[in-house]
N, C-alpha and C positions, 0 to 999 in steps of 0.2 A: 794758597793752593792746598787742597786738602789731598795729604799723600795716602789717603787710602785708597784713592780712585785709579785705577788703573788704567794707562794710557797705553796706545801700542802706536810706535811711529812706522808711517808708511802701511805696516799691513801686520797681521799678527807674528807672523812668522815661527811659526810653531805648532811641530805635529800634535795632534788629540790636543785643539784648545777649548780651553772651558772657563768663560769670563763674565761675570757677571751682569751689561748693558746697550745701548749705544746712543750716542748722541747724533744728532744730525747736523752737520756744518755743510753750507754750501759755500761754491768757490767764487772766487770774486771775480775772475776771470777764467775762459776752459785753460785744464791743464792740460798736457803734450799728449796728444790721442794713445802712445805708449802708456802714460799712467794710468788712463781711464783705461783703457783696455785689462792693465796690470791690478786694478782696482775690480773690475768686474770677474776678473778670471777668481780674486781675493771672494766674493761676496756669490758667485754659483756652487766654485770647491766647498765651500762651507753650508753646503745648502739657504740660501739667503732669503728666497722665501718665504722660509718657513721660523726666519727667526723673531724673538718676542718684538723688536720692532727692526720689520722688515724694510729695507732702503723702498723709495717710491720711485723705481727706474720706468719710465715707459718703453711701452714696446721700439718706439725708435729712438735708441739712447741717442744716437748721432745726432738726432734733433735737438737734444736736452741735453747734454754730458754733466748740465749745473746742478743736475739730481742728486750724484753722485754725492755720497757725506765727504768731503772731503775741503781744506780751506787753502785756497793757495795765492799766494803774492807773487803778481809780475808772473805768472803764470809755471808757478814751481812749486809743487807738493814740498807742506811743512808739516802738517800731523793728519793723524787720520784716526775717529774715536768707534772701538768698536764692543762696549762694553756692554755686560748684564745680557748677553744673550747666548751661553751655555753651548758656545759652537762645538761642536768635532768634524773631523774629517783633516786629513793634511790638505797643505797649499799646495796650489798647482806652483811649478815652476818659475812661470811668467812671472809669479808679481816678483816684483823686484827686479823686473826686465828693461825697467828704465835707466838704468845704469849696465845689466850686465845679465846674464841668462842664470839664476839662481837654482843653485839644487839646495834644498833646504836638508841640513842631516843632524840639526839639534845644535850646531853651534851656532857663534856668533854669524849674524845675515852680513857677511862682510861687500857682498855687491852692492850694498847701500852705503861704502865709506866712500864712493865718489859723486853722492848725491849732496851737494856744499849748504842745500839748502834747508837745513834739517835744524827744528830748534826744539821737538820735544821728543826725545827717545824712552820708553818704556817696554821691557819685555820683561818685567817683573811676574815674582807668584809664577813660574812655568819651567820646565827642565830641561834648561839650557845644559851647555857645557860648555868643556873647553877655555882658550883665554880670551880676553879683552885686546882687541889688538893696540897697538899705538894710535894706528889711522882713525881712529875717532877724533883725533884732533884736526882734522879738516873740517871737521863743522862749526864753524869759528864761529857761530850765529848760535850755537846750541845755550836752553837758559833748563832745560832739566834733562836729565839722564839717570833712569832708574832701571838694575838689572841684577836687584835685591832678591834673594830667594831663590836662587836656581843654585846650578853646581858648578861656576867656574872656577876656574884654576887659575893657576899663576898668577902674579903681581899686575899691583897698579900701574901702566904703561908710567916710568918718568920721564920720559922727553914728552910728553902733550904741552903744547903752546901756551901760552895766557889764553883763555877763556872768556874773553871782556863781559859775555853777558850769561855765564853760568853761571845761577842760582841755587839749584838741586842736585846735587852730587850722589849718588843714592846708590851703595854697594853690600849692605847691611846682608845677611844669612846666604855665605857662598864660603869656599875651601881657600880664599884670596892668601896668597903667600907674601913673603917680603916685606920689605918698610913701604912706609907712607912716603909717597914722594917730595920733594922738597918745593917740585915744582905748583903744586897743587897753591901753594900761598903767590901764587900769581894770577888766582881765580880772584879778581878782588869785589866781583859782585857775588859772592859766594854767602848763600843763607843756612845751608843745612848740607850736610857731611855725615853722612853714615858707612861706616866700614864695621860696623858691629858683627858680635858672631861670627869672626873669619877667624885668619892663623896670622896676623901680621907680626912681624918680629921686630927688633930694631929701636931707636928714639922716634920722640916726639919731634918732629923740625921743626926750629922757630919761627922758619917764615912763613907757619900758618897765623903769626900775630897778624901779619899782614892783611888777611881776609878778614878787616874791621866790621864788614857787616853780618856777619856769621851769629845767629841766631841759633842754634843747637848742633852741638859737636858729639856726637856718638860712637866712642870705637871700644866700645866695654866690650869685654870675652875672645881679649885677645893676648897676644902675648910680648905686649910691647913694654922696653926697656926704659932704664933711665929717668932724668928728670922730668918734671912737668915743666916747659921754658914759661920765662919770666914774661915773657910775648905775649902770652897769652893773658896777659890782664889789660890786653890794648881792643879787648871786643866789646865795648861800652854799650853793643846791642843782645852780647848773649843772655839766648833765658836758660838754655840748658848744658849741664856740663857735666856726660857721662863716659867715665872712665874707670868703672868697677872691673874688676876681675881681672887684672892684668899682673904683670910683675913694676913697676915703675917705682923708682925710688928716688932718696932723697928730699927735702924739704919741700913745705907748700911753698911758695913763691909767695911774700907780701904783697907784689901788685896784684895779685888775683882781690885784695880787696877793691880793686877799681873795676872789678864786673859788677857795675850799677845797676843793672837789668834782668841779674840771674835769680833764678826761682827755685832750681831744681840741681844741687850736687852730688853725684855718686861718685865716691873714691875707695869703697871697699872692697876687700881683697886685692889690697895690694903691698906693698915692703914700705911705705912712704915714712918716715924718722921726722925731728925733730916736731919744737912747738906748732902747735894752733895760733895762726897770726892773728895778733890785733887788728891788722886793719881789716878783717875779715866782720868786722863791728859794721863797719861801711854797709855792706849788703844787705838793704834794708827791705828789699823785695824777696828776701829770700824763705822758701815756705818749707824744706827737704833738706836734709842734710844726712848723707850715709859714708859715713867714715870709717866702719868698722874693719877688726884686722887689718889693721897696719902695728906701723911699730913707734905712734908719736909717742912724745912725749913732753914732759914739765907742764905747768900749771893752766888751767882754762883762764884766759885773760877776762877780765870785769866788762871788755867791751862787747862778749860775746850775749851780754843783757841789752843790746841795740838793736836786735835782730825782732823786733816785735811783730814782724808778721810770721816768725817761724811755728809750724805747726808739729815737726818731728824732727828730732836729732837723733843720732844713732853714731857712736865713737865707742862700742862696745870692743872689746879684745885689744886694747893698744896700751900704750907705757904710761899713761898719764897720770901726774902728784895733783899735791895739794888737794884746800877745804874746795864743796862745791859751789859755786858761784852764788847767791840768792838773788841774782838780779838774772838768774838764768831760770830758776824753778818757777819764778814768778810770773813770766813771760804769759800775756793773757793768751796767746792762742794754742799755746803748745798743748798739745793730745797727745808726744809720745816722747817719751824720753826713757833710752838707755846707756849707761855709762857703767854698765857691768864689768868684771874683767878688766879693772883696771888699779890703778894703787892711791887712788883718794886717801885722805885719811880727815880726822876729826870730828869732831861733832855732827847731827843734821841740826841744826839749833834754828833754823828757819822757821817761822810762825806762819809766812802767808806764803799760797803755794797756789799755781796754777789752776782759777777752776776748772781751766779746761782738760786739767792733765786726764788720762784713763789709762799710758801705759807707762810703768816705771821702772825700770831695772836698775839697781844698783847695787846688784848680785859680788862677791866675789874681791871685794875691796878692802880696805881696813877704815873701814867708820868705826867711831867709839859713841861713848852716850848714849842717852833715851832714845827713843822712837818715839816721834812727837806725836803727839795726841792730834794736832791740826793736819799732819798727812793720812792718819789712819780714818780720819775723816772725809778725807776726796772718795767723788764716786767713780772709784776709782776701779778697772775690768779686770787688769792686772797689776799684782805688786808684789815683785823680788827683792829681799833684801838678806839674803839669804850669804851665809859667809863672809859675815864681818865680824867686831865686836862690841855690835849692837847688845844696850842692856835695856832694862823694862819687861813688857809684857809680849806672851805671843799672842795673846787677844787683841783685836782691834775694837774699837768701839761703834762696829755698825756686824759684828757679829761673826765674822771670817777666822775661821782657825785655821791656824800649820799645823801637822802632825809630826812626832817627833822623829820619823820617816823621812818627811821629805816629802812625803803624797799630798798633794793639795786637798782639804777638807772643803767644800762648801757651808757657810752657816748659815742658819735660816733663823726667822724672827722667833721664834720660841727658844732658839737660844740665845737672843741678844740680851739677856738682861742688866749688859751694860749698857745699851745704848740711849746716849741722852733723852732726846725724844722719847721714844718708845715707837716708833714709827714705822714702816714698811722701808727698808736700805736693802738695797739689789748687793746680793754677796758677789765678790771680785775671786778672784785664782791670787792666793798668797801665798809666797814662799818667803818663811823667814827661821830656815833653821841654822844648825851651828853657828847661833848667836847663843850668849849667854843671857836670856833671859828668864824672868821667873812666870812660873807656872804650877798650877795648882797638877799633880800628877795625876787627877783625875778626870779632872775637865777642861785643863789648860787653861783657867779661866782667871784673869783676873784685870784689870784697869789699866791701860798703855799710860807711861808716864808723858805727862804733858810737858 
């Protein structure tokens, strides 16, 4: 289901709406002349007419009520789609008169929490307010609910029931307070989970291991505590696992190497300590890795050269020792790699290095030895290696200089006169000062040792 589309269940319910479509669903049977009615009163308040595609009601609706976009089972309003057509005007009263006489005042439509038969709710993208009540868990039928982008308030209801066929959990850019309920990991058809961009506070509960089928976990930029539980390497379906920006601490959990499925980790800016687990070798799907600012540390383990689809890593600002892995620079797909800010040490003595690399940071560590001649050679866009105790040359041999500033120079082919070939090499952004290297005081020029 593609969550860019915006669904509105029952009716829009929302003053000055402006949505971008609509699709036409007819009912499989008439629904309860209240709804049609509550539907009709929904599609004149809005001027319907006149909108980009206007419903086909004929003059005697009572003849046809099947016009209506509208799709219903057993003769019960389930969704109603009224998208891409740039309404305004507030709702009349009436809709939502099928359960209860609605005055619509910007908050939650709560005269629709005794309509049981409700399985797609959407008032996403509009300015809402207010809270989320409990009684949303009367729609034991519900498989998405999205009310992402507005301004409510308060906590996630935790007494809502199990949910047997909730798939779309969807609470992502709202003022949401409190922890994540406990309850939520009895949603066990549950695919996607967005709490992102709120204020929640609190732990992660483990019985979100529970919701096995869980396909992307999103609650980055928020301000949640504690461990990451060990549960959570029981989602053998996740692709995505974004938990950036938050305060959470304590160790990775080693079963997180049994997310066989994941592609995409965000765990930056947060307090998170100890090693980079081994089995984190396992994640062989994995293309993203953002780790930065935390506080790990000890050495990158050799298995983290298994990762052969990874395209970017990023464990900038954290505790981490030892040499850097060569089963890790080598990695054919990688394009980005940063490991700045951290306490490496030894040689870079590695000869073959990713052709795919183009970003490198390894700013701010304590590397010794040359600067090998085979890196200065990647075409490479950027390259920091700036505050170590790198020795050799500031020259690379495709013609880039550092200034003894700090300012990035650009070089151009009339001054590469060391470069092998002699060929046309696209100059990169190099930073590689407070190294101890040698340099002509004139031109900074001389041969990077191989």
């Amino acid at each position: 289901m593609n969550t860019s589309i915006y669904f509105v269940v029952l009716c829009l319910l929302a003053l000055w709406i402006q949505l971008p479509s609509v699709y036409m669903y007819q009912c499989y049977s008439n629904p309860p002349a209240v709804e049609t009615q509550s539907l009709l009163d929904l599609y004149y308040a809005t001027d319907g007419p006149h909108w980009l595609h206007p419903w086909p009601i004929p003059s005697n609706t009572s003849a046809n009520v099947t016009s209506i976009p509208c799709e219903s089972w057993d003769g019960l309003l389930i969704y109603l789609y009224v998208e891409n057509n740039f309404l305004e005007g507030s709702i009349a009263s009436t809709v939502g008169s099928m359960a209860a006489t609605l005055e619509l005042t910007g908050t939650f439509p709560e005269a629709l929490l005794n309509i049981s038969s409700i399985q797609l709710f959407d008032i996403s993208h509009n300015h809402f307010h207010g809270t989320v009540p409990a009684a949303i868990g009367r729609w034991l039928g519900l498989v998405t609910f999205y009310v992402q982008n507005n301004g409510f308030t308060g906590s996630i209801p935790a007494s809502l029931p199990p949910l047997p066929q909730l798939e779309l959990f969807i609470w992502g850019s709202n003022a949401i307070t409190g922890t994540l309920p406990a309850s939520i990991g009895t949603f066990t058809a549950l695919e996607y989970l967005d709490v992102s961009f709120n204020r929640l506070t609190g732990s992660l509960p483990p019985s979100l291991g529970n919701c096995t089928r869980l396909v992307s976990l999103e609650l980055e930029d928020n301000a949640l505590t504690g461990p990451i539980p060990a549960s959570f390497g029981q989602w053998s379906q996740l692709q995505y696992l974004v938990l950036q920006i938050n305060q959470l601490t304590g160790s990775l959990p080693p079963s997180l190497g049994g997310l066989r499925s994941l592609v995409e980790l965000y765990l930056y800016d947060n307090a998170l300590t100890g090693p980079w687990p081994a089995s984190f070798g396992n994640l062989s799907q994995l293309t993203f890795i953002y780790a930065s600012s935390n506080r790990l540390s000890g050495s990158l383990p050799a298995s983290i050269g298994n990762l052969t689809a990874l395209g970017s890593l990023a464990l900038r600002d954290n505790q981490l020792t030892g040499r850097l892995p060569e089963t890790l620079v080598q990695l054919p797909q990688l394009n980005s790699l940063a490991l700045g800010v951290n306490l490496f040490t030894g040689p870079l003595t590695t000869t073959v290095w990713s052709p795919a690399l183009q970003y490198l940071d390894l700013s701010a560590c304590s590397f010794t030895g040359a600067v090998p001649l085979a890196l200065l050679q990647l075409p490479l866009q950027y390259l920091d290696l700036s505050q170590n105790a790198l020795s050799g040359s500031r020259r690379s041999s495709n013609g880039v200089r550092s200034s003894r500033s700090g300012d990035v120079e650009r070089g151009t082919k009339d001054d590469d006169e060391d470069n092998a070939d002699g060929g046309d090499v696209a100059a990169v952004a190099m930073e590689m000062t407070q190294n101890p290297l040698r340099a002509s005081t004139a031109t900074n020029s001389a041969v990077a040792d191989g």
